[in-house]
BALOBA-1460 file (C-alpha; in Angstrom, 3 decimals):
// residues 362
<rec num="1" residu="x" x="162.931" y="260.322" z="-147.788"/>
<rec num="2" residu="x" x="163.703" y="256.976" z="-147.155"/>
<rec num="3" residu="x" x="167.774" y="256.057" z="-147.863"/>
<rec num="4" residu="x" x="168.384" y="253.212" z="-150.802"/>
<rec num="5" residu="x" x="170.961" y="250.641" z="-149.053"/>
<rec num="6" residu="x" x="173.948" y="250.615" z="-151.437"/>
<rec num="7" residu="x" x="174.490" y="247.238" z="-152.847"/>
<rec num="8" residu="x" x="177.640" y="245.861" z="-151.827"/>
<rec num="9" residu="x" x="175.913" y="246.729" z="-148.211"/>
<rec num="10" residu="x" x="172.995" y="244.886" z="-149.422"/>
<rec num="11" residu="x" x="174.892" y="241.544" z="-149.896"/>
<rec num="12" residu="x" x="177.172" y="242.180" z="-146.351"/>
<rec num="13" residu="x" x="173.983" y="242.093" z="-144.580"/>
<rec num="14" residu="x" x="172.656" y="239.082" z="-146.356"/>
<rec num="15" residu="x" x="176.539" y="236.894" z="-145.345"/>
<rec num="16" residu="x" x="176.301" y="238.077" z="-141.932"/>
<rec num="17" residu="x" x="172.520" y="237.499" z="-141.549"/>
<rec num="18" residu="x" x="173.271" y="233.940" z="-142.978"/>
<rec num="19" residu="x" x="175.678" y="233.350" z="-140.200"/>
<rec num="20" residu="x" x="174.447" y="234.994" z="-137.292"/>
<rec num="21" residu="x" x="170.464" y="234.643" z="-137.635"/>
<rec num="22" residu="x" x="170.005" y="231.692" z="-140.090"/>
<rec num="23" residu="x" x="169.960" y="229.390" z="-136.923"/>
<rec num="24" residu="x" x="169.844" y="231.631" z="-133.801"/>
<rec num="25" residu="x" x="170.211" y="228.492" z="-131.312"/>
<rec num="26" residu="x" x="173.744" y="228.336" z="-132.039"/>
<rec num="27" residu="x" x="176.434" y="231.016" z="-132.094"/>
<rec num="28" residu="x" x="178.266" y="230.484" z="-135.613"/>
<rec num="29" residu="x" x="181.471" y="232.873" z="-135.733"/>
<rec num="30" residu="x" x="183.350" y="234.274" z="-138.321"/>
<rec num="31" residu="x" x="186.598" y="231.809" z="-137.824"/>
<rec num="32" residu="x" x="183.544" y="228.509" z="-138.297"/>
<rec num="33" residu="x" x="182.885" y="230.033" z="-141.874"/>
<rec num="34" residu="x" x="186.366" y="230.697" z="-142.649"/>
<rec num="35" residu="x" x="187.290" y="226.859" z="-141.824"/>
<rec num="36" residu="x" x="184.391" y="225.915" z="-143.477"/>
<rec num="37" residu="x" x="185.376" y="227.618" z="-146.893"/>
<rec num="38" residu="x" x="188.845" y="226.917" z="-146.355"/>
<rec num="39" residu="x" x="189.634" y="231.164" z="-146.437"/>
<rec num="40" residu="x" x="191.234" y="233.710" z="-143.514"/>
<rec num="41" residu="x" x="189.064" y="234.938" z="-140.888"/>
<rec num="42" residu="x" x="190.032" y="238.621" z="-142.394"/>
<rec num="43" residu="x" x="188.344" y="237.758" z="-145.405"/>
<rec num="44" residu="x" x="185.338" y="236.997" z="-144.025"/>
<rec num="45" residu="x" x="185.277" y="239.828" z="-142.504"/>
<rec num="46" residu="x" x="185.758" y="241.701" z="-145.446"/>
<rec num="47" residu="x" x="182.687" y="239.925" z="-146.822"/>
<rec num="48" residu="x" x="180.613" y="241.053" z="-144.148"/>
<rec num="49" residu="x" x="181.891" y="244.400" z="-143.208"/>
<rec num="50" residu="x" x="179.354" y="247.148" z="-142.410"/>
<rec num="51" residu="x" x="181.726" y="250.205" z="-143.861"/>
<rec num="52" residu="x" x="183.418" y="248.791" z="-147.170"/>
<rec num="53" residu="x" x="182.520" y="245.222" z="-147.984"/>
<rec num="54" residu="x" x="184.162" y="243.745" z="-150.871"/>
<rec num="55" residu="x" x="181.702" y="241.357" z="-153.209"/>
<rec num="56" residu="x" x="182.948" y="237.517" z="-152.780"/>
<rec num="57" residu="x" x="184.218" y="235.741" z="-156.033"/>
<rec num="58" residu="x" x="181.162" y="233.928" z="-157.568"/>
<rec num="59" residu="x" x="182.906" y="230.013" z="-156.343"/>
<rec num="60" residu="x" x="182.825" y="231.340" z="-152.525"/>
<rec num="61" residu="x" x="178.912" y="232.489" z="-152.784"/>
<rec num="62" residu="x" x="178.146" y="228.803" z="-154.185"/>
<rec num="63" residu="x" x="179.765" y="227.146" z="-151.584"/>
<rec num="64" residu="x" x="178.076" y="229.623" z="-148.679"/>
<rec num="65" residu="x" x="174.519" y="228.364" z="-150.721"/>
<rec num="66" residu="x" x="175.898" y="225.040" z="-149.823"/>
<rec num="67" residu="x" x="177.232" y="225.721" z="-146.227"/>
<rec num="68" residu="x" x="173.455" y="227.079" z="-144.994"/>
<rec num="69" residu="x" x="171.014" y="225.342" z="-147.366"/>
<rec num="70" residu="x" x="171.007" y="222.578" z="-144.773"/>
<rec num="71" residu="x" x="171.195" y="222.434" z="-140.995"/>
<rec num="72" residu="x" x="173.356" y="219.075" z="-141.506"/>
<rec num="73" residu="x" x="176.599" y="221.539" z="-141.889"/>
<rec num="74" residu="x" x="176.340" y="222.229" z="-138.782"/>
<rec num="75" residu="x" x="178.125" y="219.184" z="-136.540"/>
<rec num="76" residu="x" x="178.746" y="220.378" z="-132.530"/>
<rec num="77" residu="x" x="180.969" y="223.851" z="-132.428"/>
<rec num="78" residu="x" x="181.860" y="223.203" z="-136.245"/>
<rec num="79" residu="x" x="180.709" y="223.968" z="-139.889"/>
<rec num="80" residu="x" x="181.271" y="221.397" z="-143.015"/>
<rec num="81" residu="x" x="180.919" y="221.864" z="-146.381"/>
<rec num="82" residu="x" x="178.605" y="218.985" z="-147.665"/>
<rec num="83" residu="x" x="178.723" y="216.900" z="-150.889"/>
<rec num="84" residu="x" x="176.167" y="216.606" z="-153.338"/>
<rec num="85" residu="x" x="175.042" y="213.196" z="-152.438"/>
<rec num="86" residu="x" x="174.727" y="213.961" z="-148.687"/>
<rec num="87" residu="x" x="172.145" y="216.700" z="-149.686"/>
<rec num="88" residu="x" x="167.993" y="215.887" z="-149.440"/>
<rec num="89" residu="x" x="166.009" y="216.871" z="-152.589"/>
<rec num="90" residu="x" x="164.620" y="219.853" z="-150.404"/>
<rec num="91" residu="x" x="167.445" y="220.719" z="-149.418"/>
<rec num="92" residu="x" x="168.778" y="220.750" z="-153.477"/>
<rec num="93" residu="x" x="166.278" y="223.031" z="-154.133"/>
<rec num="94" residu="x" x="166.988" y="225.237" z="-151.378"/>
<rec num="95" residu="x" x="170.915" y="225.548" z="-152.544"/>
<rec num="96" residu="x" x="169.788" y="226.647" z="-155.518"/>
<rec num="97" residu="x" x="167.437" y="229.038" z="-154.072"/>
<rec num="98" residu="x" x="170.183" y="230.487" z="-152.074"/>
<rec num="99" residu="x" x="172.642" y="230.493" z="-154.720"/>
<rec num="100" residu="x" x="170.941" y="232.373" z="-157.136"/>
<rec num="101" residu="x" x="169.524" y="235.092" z="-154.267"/>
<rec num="102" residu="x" x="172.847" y="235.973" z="-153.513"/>
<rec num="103" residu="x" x="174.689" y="235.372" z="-157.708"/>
<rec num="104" residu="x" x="171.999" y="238.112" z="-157.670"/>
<rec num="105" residu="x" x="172.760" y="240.543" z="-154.756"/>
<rec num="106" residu="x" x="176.304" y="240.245" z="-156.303"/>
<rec num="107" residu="x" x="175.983" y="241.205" z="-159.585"/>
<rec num="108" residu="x" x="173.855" y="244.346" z="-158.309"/>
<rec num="109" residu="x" x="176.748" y="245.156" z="-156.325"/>
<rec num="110" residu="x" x="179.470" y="244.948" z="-159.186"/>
<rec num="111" residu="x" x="176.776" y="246.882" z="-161.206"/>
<rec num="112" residu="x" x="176.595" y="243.462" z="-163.884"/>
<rec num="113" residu="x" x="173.924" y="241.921" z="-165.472"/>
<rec num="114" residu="x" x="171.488" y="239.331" z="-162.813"/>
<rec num="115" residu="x" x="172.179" y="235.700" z="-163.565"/>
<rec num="116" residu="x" x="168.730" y="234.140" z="-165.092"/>
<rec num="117" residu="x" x="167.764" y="231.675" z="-162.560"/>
<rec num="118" residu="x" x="169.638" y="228.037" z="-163.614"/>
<rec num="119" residu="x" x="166.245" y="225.567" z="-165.257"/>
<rec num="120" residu="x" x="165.127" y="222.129" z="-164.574"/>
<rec num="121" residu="x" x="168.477" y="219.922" z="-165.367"/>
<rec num="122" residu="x" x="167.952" y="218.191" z="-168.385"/>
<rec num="123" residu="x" x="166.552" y="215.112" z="-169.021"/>
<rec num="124" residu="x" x="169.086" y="212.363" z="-169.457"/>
<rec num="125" residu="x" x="166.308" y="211.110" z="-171.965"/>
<rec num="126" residu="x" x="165.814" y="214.182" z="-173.807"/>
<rec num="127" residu="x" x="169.028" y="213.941" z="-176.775"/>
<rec num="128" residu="x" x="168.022" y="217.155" z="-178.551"/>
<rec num="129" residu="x" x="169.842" y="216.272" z="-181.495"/>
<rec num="130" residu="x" x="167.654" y="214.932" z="-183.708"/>
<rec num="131" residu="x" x="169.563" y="211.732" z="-184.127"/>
<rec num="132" residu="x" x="167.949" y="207.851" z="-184.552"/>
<rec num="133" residu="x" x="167.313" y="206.160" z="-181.027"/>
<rec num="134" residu="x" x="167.411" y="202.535" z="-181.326"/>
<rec num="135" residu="x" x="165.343" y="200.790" z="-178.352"/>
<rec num="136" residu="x" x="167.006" y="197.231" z="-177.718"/>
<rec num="137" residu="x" x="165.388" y="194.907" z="-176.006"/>
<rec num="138" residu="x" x="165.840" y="191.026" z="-175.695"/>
<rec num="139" residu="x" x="163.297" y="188.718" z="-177.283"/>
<rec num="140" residu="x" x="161.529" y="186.050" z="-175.230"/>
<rec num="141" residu="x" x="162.338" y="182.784" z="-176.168"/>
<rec num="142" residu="x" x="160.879" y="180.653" z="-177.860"/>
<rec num="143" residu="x" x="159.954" y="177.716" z="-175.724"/>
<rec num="144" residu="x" x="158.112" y="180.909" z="-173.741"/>
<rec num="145" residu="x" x="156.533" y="182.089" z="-176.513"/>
<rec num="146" residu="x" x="155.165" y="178.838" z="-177.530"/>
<rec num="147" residu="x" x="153.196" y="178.796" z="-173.633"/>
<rec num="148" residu="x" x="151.729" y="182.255" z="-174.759"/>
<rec num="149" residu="x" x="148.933" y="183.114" z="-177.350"/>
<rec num="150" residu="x" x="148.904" y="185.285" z="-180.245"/>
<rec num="151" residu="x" x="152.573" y="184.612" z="-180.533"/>
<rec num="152" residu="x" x="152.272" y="182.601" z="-183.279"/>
<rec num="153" residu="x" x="152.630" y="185.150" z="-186.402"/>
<rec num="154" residu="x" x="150.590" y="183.083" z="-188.686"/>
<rec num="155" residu="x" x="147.422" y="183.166" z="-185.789"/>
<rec num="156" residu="x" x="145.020" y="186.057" z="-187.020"/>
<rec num="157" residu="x" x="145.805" y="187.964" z="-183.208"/>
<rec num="158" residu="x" x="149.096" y="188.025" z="-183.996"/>
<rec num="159" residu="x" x="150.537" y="190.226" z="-181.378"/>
<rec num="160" residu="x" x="154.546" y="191.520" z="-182.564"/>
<rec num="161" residu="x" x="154.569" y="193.130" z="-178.875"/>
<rec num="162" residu="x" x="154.344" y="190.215" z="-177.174"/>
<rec num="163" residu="x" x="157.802" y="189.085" z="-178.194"/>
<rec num="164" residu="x" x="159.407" y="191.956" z="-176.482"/>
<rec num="165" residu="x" x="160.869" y="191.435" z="-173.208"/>
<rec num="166" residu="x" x="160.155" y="193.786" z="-170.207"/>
<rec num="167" residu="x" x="157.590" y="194.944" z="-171.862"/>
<rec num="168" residu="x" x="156.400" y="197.147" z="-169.043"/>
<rec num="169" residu="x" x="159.611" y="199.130" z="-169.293"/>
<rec num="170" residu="x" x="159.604" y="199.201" z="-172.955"/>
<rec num="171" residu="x" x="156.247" y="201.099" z="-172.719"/>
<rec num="172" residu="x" x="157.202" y="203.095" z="-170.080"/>
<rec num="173" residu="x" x="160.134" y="204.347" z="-171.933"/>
<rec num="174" residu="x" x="159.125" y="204.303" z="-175.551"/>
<rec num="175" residu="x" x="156.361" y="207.268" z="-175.211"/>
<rec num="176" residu="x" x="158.517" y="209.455" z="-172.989"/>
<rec num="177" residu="x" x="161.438" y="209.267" z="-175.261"/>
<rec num="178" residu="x" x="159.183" y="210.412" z="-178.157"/>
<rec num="179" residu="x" x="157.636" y="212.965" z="-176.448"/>
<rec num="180" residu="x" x="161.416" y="214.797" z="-175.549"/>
<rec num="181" residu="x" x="162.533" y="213.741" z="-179.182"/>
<rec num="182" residu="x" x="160.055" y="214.660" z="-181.795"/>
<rec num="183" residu="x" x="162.586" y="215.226" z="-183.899"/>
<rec num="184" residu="x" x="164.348" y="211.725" z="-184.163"/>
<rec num="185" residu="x" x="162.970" y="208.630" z="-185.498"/>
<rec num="186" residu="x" x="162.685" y="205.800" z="-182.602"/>
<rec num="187" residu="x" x="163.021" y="202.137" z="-183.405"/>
<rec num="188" residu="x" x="162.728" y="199.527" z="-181.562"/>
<rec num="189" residu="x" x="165.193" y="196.200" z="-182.143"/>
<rec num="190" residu="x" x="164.533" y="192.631" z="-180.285"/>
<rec num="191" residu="x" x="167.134" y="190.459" z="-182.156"/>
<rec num="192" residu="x" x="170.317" y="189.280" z="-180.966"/>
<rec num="193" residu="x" x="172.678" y="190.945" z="-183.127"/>
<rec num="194" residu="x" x="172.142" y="194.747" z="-184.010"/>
<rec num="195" residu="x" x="172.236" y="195.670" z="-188.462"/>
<rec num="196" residu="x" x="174.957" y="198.521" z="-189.149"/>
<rec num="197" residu="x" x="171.938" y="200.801" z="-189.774"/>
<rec num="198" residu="x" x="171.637" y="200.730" z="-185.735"/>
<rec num="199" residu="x" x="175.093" y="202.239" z="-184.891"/>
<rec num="200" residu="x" x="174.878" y="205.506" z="-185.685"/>
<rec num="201" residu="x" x="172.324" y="207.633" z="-183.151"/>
<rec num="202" residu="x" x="171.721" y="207.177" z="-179.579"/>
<rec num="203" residu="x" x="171.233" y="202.809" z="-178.513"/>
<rec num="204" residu="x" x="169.619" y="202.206" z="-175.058"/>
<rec num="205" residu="x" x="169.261" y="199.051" z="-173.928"/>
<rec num="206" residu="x" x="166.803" y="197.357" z="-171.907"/>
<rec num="207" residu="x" x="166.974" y="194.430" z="-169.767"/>
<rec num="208" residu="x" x="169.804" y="191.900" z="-168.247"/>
<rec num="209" residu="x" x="172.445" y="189.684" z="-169.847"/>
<rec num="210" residu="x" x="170.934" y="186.817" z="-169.866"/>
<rec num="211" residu="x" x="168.409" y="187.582" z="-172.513"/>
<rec num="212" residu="x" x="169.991" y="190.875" z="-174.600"/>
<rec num="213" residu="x" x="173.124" y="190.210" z="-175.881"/>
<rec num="214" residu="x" x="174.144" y="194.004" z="-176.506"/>
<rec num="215" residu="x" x="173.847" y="193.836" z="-172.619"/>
<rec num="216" residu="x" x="176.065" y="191.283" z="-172.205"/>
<rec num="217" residu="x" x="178.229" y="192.718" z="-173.981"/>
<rec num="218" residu="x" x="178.705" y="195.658" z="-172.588"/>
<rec num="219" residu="x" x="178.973" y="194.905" z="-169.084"/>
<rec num="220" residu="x" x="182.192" y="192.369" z="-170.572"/>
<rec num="221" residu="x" x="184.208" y="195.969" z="-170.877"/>
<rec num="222" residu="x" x="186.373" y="195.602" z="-168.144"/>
<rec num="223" residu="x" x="186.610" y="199.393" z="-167.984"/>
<rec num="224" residu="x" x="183.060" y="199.107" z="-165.866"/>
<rec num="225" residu="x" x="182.864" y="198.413" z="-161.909"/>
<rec num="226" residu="x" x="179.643" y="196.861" z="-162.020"/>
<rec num="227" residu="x" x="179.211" y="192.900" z="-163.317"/>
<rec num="228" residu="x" x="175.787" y="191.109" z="-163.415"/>
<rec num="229" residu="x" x="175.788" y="187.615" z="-162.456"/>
<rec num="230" residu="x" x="172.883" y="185.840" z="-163.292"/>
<rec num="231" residu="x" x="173.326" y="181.749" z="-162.276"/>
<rec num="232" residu="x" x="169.705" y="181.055" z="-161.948"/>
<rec num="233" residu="x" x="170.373" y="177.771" z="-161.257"/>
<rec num="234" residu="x" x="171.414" y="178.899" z="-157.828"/>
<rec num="235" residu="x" x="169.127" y="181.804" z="-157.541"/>
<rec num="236" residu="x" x="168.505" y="183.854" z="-155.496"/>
<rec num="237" residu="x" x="172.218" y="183.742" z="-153.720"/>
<rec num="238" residu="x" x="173.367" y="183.141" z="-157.417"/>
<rec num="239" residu="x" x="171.490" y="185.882" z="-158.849"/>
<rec num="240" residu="x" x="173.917" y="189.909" z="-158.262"/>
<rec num="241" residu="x" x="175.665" y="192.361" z="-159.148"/>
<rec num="242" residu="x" x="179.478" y="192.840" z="-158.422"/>
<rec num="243" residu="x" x="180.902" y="195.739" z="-158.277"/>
<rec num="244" residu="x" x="184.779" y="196.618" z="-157.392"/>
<rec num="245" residu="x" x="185.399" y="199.236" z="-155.029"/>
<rec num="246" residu="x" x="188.794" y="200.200" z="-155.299"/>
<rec num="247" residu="x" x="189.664" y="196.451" z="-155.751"/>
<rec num="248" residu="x" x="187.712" y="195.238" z="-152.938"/>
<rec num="249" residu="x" x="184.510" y="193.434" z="-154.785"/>
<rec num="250" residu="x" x="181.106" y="193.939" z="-153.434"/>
<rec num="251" residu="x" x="177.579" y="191.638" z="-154.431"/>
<rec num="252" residu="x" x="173.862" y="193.590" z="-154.231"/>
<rec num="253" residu="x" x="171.451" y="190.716" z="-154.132"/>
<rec num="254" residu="x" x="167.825" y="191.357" z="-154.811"/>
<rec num="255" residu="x" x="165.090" y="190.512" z="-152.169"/>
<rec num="256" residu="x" x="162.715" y="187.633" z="-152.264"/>
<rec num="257" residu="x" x="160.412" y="185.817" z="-149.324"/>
<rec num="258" residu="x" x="158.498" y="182.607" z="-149.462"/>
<rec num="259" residu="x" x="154.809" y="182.599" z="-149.984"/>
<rec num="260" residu="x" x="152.477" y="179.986" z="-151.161"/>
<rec num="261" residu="x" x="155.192" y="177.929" z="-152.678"/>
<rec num="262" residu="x" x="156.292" y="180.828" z="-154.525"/>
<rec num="263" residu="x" x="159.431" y="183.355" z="-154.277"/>
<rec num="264" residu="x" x="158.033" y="186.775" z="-154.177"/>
<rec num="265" residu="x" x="160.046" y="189.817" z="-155.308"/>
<rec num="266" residu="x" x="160.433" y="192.925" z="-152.166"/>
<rec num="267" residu="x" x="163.350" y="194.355" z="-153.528"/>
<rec num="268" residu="x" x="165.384" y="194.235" z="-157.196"/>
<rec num="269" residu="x" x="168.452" y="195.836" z="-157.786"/>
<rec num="270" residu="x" x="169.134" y="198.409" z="-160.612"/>
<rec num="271" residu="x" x="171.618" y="199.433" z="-162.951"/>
<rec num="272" residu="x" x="171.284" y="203.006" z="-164.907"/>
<rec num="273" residu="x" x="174.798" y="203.462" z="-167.604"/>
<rec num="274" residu="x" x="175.315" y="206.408" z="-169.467"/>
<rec num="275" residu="x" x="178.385" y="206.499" z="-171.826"/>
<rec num="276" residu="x" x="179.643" y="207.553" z="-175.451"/>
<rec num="277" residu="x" x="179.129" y="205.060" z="-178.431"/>
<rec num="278" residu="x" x="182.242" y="203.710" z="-179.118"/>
<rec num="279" residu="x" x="181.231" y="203.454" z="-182.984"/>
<rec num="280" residu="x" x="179.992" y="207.400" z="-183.481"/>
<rec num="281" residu="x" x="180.879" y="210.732" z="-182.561"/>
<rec num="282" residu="x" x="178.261" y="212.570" z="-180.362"/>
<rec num="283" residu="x" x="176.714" y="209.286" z="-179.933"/>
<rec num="284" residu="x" x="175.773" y="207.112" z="-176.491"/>
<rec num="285" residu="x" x="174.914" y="204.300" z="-175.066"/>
<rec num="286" residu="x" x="172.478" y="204.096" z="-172.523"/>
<rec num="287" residu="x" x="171.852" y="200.480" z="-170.507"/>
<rec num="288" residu="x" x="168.325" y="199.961" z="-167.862"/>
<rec num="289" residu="x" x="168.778" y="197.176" z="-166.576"/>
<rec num="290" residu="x" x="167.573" y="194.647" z="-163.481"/>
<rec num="291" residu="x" x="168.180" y="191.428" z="-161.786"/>
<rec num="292" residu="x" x="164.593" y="190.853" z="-162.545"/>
<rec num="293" residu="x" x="162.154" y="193.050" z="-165.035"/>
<rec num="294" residu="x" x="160.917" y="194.906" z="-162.142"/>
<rec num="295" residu="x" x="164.399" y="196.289" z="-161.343"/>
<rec num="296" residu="x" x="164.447" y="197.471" z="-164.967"/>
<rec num="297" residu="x" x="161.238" y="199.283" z="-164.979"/>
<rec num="298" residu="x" x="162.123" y="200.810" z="-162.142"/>
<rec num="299" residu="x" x="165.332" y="202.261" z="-163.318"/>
<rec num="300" residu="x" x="163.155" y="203.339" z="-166.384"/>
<rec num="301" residu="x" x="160.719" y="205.345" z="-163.604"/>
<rec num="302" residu="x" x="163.233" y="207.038" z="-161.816"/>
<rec num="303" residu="x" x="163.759" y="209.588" z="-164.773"/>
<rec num="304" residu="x" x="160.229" y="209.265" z="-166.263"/>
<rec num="305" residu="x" x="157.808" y="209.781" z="-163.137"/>
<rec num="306" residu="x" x="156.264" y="213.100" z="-162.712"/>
<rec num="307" residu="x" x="157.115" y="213.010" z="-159.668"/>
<rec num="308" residu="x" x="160.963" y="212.081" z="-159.678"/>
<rec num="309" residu="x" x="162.147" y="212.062" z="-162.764"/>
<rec num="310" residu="x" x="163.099" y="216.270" z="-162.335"/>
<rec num="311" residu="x" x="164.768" y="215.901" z="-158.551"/>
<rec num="312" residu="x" x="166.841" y="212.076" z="-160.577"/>
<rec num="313" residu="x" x="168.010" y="214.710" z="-163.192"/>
<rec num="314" residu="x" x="169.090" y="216.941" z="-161.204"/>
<rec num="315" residu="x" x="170.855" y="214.859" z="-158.737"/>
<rec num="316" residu="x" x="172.821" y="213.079" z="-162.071"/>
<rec num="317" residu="x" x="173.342" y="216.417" z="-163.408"/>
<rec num="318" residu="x" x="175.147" y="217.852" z="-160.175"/>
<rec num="319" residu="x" x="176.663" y="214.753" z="-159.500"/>
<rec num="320" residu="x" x="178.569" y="213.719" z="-162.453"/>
<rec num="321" residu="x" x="179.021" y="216.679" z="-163.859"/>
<rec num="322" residu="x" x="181.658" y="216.914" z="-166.863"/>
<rec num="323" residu="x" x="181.788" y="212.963" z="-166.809"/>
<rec num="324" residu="x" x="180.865" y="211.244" z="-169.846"/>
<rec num="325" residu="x" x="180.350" y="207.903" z="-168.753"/>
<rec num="326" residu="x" x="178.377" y="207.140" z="-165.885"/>
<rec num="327" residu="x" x="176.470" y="205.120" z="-163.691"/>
<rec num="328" residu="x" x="174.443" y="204.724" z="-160.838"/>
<rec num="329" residu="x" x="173.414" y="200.880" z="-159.242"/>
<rec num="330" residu="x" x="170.052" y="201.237" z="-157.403"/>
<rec num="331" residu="x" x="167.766" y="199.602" z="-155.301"/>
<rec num="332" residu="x" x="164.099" y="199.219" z="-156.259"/>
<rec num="333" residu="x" x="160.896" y="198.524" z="-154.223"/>
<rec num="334" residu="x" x="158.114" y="196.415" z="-154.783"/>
<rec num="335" residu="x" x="155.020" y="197.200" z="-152.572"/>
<rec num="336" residu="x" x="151.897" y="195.022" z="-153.594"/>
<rec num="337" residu="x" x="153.178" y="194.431" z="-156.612"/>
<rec num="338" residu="x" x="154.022" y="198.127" z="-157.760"/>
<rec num="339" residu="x" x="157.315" y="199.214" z="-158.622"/>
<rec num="340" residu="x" x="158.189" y="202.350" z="-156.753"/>
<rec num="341" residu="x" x="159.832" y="205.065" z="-158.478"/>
<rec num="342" residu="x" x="163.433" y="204.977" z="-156.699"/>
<rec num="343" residu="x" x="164.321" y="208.832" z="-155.531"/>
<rec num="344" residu="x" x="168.268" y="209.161" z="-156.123"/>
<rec num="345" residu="x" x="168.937" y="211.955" z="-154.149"/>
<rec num="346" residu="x" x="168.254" y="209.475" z="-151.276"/>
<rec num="347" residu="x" x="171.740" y="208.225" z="-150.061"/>
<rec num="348" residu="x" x="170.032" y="205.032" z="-149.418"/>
<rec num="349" residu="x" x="168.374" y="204.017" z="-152.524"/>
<rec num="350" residu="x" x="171.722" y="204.595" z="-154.385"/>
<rec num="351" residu="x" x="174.089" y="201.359" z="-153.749"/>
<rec num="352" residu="x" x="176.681" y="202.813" z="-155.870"/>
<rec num="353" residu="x" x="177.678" y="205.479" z="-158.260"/>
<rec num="354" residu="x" x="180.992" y="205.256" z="-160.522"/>
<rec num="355" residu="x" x="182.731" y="207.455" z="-161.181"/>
<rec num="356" residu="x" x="183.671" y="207.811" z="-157.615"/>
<rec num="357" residu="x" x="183.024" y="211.452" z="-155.901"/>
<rec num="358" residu="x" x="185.801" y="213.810" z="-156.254"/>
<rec num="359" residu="x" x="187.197" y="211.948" z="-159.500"/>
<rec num="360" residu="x" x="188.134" y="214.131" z="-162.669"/>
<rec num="361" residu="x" x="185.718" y="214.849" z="-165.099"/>
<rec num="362" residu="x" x="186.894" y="213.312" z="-168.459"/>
């Protein structure tokens, strides 16, 4: 009859196979791991030992998912533990992966009940409370609106929509919201000043300063790193955001090249705020916003594209985790005309991220 491996054997043989056979082209030793993790060398070798192994507490198994879910730990004769943001998407998914094989192995071994496997993070979008969202957007002006048709509301086309600014992100955003909030009413709000009745709930606000004043605004709290300067006048050098880097200010400009007479748009730059209302409990305030419209549709995309918008939530969930307020400045591609999605769990695409890694959660 074959023998049943006893548990705590079970997860040994998974820490030592981790070390010795996850990448066979280099010898990783019990003292790399124990740097690594910051622990003794005999401990360790508790972990791993082939006669009595003792189970590792449940923070030491999530950093070893961390230590081997990438090869990138591995830098000449030494191991690293990574950070979040230094981690692909793939390689995300494989932490978790590891984590919950060996949260698993664990539990068998202490004889407690498996972990369910840790879902999708949530979507930033998705409120769950059944509160009012208010949609805020600017309103084009006037001398615009009068170079437009069917803005006029006593022509019989009469189209309300069309005094909307960045309309392509309000579109974007307006159906996924409803569909993760059936629940709440949605409204959307194009005038300068906001009614009382828009406090209370959840506001998100869409667009740049120069055009929505709750924008403007906000990004006047000096509590924020990231300013928006938007001198048109001397665009595109006067056109940026600022942000301050432990006092030492920084400008993201947005990308534009010549062609037929004409400035065309390659890159925008992106700004993505999450943060409690200051007027309501349990409330926020949520700001997508661009040097140009494109920049704000694609911070919209990057958390409602089929594609993305799971890995974005993910990487905002890990990342500023226990933080109310946060942010994340971005770059965003235009290809032909098409915004592309921007992936956040790409070091690159992120220009920077407040608060700073390794700050307290508040």
């Amino acid at each position: 009859m074959e023998s049943v491996e006893d548990p705590r054997q079970a997860l040994a043989r998974r820490l030592r196979s981790l070390r010795a056979d996850l990448w066979p082209e280099t010898r990783i030793t019990q003292p790399m791991v124990a740097r690594a993790l910051g622990v003794s060398v005999p401990l360790i070798s508790s972990w791993e030992s082939k006669t009595k192994p003792e189970p590792p507490p449940v923070p030491r198994l999530e950093a070893y998912a961390t230590l081997f879910c990438t090869p990138g730990s591995l830098r000449g004769d030494r191991l690293r533990l990574l950070g979040d943001a230094d981690l692909t998407r793939d390689e995300h998914r494989r932490r978790e992966e590891l984590r919950q094989e060996l949260l698993t192995l664990r539990a068998e071994a202490l004889g407690e009940l498996v972990p369910e496997p840790a879902g999708p993070a949530e979507n930033p979008w998705r409120f769950g409370d059944g509160k009012p969202i208010t949609i805020v957007c600017a309103q084009v002006p006037a001398e615009m609106l009068e170079r437009m048709p069917y803005t006029n509301p006593k022509d019989p086309d009469y189209v309300e929509m069309y005094n909307f600014a960045d309309l392509d992100a309000l579109i974007e955003l307006h159906g996924h919201i409803r569909a993760l909030n059936p629940d709440s009413v949605i409204r959307l709000y194009r005038k300068p000043v906001l009614t009382a009745d828009h406090y209370p709930g959840h506001l998100v606000l869409l667009g740049g300063v120069d055009w929505n004043e709750q924008t403007r605004k906000l990004l006047e709290d000096p509590a924020l790193p990231v300013k928006q300067v938007a001198d048109w006048d001397n665009a595109p050098q006067g056109t940026y955001f600022e942000v301050d880097e432990g006092g030492r200010k920084r400008t993201h400009h947005p990308v534009l090249r010549p062609e037929d007479g004409m400035q065309v748009l390659e890159q925008d730059v992106g700004y993505f705020y999450r943060g409690p209302s200051p007027y309501y409990k349990d409330s926020t305030i949520t700001m997508c916003n661009g040097m140009y419209a494109r920049g704000t549709l694609g911070v919209v995309k990057a958390l409602t594209d089929r594609d993305l918008r799971d890995a974005n939530s993910a990487f905002l969930s890990e990342r500023f985790q226990g933080h109310s307020a946060y942010s994340v400045l971005t770059r965003v591609v235009i290809i032909d005309t098409e915004v592309l999605s921007p992936d956040w769990t790409l070091q690159e695409n992120r220009l920077h991220e407040w608060p700073p890694a390794g700050d307290a959660a508040r």
